[in-house]
N, C-alpha and C positions, 0 to 999 in steps of 0.2 A: 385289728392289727394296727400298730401303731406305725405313722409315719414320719422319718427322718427327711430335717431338711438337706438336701445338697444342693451345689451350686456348680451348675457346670459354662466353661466359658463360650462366648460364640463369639468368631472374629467374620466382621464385613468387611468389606473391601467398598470404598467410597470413592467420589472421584473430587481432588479436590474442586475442581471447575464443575457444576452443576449443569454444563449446558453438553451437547453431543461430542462425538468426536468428529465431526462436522464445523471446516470451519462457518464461522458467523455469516462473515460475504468471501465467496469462491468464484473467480472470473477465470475459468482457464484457455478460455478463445478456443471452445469446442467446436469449430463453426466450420461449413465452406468454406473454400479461397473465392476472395471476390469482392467486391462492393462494398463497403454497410449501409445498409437500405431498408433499416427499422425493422430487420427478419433477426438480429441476434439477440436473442432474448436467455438466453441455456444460461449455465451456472449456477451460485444458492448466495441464495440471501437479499434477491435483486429484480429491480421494478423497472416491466417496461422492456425498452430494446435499447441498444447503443445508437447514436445520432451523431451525428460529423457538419464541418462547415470548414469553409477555407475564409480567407483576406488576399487582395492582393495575386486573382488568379493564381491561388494556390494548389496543391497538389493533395487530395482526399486522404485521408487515413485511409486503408484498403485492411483484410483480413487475407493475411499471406500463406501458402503453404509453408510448412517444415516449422512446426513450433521451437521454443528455445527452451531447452536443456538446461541441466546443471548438477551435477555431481551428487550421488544420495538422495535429492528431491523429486517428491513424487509429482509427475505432471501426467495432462491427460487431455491438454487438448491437443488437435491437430493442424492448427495455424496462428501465426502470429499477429500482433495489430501492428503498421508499418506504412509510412510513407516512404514512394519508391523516388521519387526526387523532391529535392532543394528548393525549388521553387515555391513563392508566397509564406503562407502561413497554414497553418492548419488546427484543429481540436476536436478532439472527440468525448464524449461524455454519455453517464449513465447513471440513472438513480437507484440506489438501494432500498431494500426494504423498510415499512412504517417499524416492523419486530426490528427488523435487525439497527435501523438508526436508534431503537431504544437501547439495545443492547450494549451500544458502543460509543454515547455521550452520556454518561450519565458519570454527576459531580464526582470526584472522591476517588475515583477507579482509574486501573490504567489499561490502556489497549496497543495493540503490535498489527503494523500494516507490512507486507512484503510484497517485491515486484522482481522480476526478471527483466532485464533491461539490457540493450543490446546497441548501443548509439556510436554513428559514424559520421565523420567530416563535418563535426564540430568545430566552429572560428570563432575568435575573438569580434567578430561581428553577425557572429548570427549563435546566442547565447540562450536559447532562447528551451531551451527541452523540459519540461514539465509535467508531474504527475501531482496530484493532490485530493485528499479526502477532502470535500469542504460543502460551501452552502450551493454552488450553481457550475456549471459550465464552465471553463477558463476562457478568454479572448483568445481570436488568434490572429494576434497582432503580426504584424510583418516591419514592424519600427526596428531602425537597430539600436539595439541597445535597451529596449523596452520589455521588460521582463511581463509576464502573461500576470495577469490579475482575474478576477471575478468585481464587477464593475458594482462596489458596496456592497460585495459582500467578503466571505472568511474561510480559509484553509488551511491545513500541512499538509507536508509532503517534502518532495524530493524537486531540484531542481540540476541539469545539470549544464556545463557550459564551458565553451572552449578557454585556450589563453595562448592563443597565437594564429596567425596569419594560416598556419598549417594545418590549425588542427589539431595538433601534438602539444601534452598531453590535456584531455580532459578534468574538468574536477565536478565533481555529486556534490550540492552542500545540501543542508536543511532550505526547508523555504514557507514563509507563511504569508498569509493575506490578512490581513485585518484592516474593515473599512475599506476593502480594495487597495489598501495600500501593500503592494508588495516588496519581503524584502527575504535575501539569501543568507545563510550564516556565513560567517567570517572564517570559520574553518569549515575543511573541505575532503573527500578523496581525493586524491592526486593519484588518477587513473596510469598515468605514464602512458597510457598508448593510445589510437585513435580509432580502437574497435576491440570489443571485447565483452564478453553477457558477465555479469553482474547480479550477484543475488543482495537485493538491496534491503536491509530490514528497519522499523521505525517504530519506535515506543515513543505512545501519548499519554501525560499525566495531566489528566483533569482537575483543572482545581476548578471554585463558586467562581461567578461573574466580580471582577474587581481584582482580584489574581491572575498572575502569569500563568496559563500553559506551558507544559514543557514537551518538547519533541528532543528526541535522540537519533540521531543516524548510523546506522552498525552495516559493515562491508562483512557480509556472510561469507566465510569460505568452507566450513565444515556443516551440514542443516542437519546431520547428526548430534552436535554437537551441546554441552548445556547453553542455556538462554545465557548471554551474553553481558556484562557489569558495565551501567551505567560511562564507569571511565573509560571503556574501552569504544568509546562512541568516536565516529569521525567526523561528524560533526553536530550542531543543536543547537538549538535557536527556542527563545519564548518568544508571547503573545498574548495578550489576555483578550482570549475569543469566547464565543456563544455558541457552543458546538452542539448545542441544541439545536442547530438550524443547518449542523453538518447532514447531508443526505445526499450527496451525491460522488461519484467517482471522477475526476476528470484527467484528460490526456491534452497537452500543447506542445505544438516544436514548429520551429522555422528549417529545421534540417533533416534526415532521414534518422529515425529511430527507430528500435524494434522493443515493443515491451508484452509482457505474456505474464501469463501467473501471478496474477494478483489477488490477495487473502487480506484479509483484516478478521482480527479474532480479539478476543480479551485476555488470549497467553500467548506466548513465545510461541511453545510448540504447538499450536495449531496452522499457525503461520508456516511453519516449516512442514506442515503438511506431516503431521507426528499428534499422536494420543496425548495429551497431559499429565503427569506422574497419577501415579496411585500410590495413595495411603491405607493404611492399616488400621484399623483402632475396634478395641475391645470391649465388651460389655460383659453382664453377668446374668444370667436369665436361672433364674430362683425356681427351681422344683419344688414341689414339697410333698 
C-alpha cells in the first residue's frame, strides 16, 4: 500500500528567557525580627549570610518586623532591613552566587535590579542612603557630606538624599563607584515627601571593558505594568566598570531607612516578581 506524504503542524510554546521563572538573585528578608548575626542566609541566588558594621557608634542594620508592601507585587518575606536611629553610620552587605554573578555581568547583555525602599528624615547633611550591586561592601562612613564608596572598587545602584535642613523633599538618583570613586546622577526623583516606600527599578547595559556602562533609574508605580522605555527613566548615569568582579549586594545610610525586596534578574518582569512573555513559533513535523 502505498504511502502519502502529509505534513501536519506542531506549535511549542518557548520562553523567550531560557532561564526559570525564578528570579536570578531573590532577597525577600524572610527572616526573624532581630539582630543580623550571620543566621540570614534564605532567599536564591546568594552566598553566605548578610553581615553589618557601624562608624562613629553607629546604630546596627536590624531585621524588623512588618515587611514593606506595594501594590500588585508579590512579596514574601516577613521583615524589613532597618536602622532604628540616626546615630553614626551603618552597612550591611551580602554576596551572591558564583552561577548567578555569571549570569548577570556578562559583556553585551542587559539586566534589571529592583528594591522596596521606605526612607525617613533624610537632611541635606546626612545624604548619605545607598544601595548597590557592585564588587565589595559599602563604607559606612559617618562624614558629612561623604557619599559611601567601596574603598578601589565598582558599583550601581541607587542612592538617595535629602535637600534641606528638614528633610522635605527627598531625591533617588543613579549612583556608581568606579575605582572607589563615587558619584550620583545629575538627575533625580523628587520624592516630594519625607516618607513613603518606593518600588525603585534599574536597568544595566553591559558593554567590553574600555566602554561606558549604562544604568537607568525607573520610579515603579504599576509592577503590573509593561517594562518601562529607556526615556521614561528618572534618572542614569554611565561608568565604564569591570563588572566581572560585581558579586556582591550592598546596603549604606547615615539615617533610618527601610529597604526589603530586592531582585536582580536579566528581564524586567522577573524583577517585578512576573513570568517573562511567552512566544509561539511553529514548525512542521513530515509524516510519511
Amino acid at each position: 500500500m502505498n504511502r502519502t506524504a502529509s505534513y501536519l503542524p506542531l506549535f511549542i510554546m518557548i520562553l523567550i528567557n531560557s532561564l526559570t521563572t525564578e528570579e536570578t538573585v531573590y532577597e525577600p528578608f524572610d527572616y526573624a525580627a532581630g539582630a543580623i548575626n550571620g543566621t540570614q542566609s534564605g532567599g536564591i541566588g546568594m552566598s553566605g549570610s548578610w553581615s553589618t558594621s557601624v562608624t562613629n557608634s553607629g546604630t546596627l542594620y536590624s531585621m524588623i518586623s512588618g515587611g514593606l508592601s506595594f501594590t500588585d507585587l508579590t512579596t514574601s518575606g516577613s521583615v524589613k532591613a532597618k536602622r532604628n536611629t540616626a546615630s553614626g553610620g551603618a552597612e550591611m552587605n551580602r554576596a551572591i552566587s558564583a552561577a548567578s554573578q555569571t549570569a548577570l555581568t556578562v559583556d553585551g547583555t542587559t539586566i534589571w535590579f529592583s528594591i522596596l525602599i521606605n526612607t525617613q528624615r533624610f537632611s541635606a547633611s546626612n545624604e548619605n542612603g545607598t544601595f548597590v550591586f557592585g564588587s565589595a561592601g559599602l563604607d559606612s562612613n559617618d562624614v558629612d557630606k561623604v557619599l559611601p564608596s567601596i574603598t578601589g572598587g565598582e558599583g550601581f545602584g541607587i542612592h538617595v538624599n535629602g535637600n534641606n535642613a528638614g528633610g522635605s523633599p527627598f531625591y533617588i538618583h543613579a549612583y556608581s563607584i568606579d575605582g572607589g570613586a563615587s558619584s550620583k546622577s545629575v538627575s533625580f526623583l523628587d520624592t516630594g515627601t519625607t516618607s513613603g516606600t518606593y518600588l525603585i527599578a534599574g536597568k544595566i547595559s553591559w558593554v567590553a571593558n574600555g566602554g561606558n556602562d549604562s544604568l537607568w533609574i525607573f520610579n515603579i508605580t504599576d509592577p503590573s505594568a509593561s517594562e518601562p522605555a529607556e526615556g521614561d527613566a528618572v534618572a542614569t548615569i554611565t561608568a565604564d566598570l569591570d563588572q566581572s568582579v560585581f558579586d556582591t549586594l550592598a546596603i549604606a545610610n547615615r539615617q533610618v531607612s527601610n529597604v526589603d525586596e530586592i531582585r536582580l534578574a536579566p528581564t524586567y518582569y522577573e524583577v517585578m516578581g512576573r513570568e517573562p512573555p511567552r512566544i509561539a513559533t511553529g514548525t512542521l513535523l513530515r509524516i510519511e
